[in-house]
N, C-alpha and C positions, 0 to 999 in steps of 0.2 A: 707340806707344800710340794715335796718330791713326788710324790705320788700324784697330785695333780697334773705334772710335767712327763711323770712314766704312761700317766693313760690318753694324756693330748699327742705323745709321740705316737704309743702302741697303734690306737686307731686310724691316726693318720698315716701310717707306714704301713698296715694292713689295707686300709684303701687301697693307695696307692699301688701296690704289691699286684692285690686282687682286681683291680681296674684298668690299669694301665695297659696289659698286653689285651683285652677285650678291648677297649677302646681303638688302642690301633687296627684292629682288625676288622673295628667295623667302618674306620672311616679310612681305612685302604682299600678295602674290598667293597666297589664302585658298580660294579659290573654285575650285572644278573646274566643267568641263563636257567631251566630249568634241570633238576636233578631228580636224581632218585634213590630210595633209601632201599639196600641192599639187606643191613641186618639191624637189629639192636639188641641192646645188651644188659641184661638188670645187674645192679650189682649186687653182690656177695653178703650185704650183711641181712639182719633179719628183717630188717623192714620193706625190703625191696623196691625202695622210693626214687633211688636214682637211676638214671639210663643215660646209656650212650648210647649212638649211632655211627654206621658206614654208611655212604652214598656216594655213588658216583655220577660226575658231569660231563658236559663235552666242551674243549673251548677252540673252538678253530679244527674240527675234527678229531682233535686228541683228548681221548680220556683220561680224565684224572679222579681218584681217589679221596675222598674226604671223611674225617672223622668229626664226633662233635667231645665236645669233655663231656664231665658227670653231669648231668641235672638232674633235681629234683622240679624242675619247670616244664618240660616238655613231654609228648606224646608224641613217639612214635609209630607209623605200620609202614611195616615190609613193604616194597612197590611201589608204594606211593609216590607222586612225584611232588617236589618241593622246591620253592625259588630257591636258589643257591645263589649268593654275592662273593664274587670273588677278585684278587686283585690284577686287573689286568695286565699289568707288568711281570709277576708271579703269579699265573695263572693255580698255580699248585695252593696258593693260599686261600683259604675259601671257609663257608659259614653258613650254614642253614637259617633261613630266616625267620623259622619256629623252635630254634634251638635252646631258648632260655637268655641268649647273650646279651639281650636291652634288660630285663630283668637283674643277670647278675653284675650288670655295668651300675645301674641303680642303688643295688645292695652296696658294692666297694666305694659308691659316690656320698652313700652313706654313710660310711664310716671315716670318713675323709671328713665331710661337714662335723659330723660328733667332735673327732679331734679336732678341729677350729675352733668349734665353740668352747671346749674344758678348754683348750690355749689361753681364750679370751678370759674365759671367768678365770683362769690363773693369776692372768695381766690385772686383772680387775679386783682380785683379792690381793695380789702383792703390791696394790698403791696402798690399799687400804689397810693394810695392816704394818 
């Protein structure tokens, strides 16, 4: 029965973990304007599945700097320009809106629901037993 309660926490605190600071950022960052993708960057292991990017925006005349995390969800090219959402109060916070972020908000929202449910069938095996 421990083991039911170690995998209802694990997932649920993995969600959590992994969802929480993307959700804030997508529902801080309110504001569009266009950007543009400056570099990106495969990474280092053998599969070369994930990327990052640089892109820079303008908000009020002032250019800021943006990075995106790892994905294995997005496609980037150089120059192109891209909605950028950022948060108007902290302009400096910001997010590409091809960057993977609704994707890996989904994955951590998934792991959250998992751990619900093993909670439940826990509750629902410990009446019953």
């Amino acid at each position: 029965m421990i083991a039911v309660w170690i995998v209802a926490i694990s997932f649920t605190t993995v969600g959590l973990i992994y969802s929480i600071p993307k959700y804030y950022k997508i529902f801080s960052c309110r504001a569009k304007t266009t950007g543009t993708l400056l570099k990106s960057q495969k990474s280092l292991t053998s599969d070369n599945k994930a990327i990052k990017a640089t892109y820079e925006y303008y908000v009020d005349g002032k250019r800021y700097l943006g990075t995106t995390g790892w994905s294995t969800f997005a496609i980037f090219i150089s120059g192109k320009e891209y909605i950028v959402k950022y948060n108007p109060k902290k302009p400096e916070q910001s997010f590409i809106n091809m960057s993977g972020i609704y994707i890996n908000c989904a994955i951590g929202t998934l792991f959250i629901v998992v751990g619900i449910i093993v909670f439940i069938i826990g509750i629902i095996l410990l009446s019953i037993l």
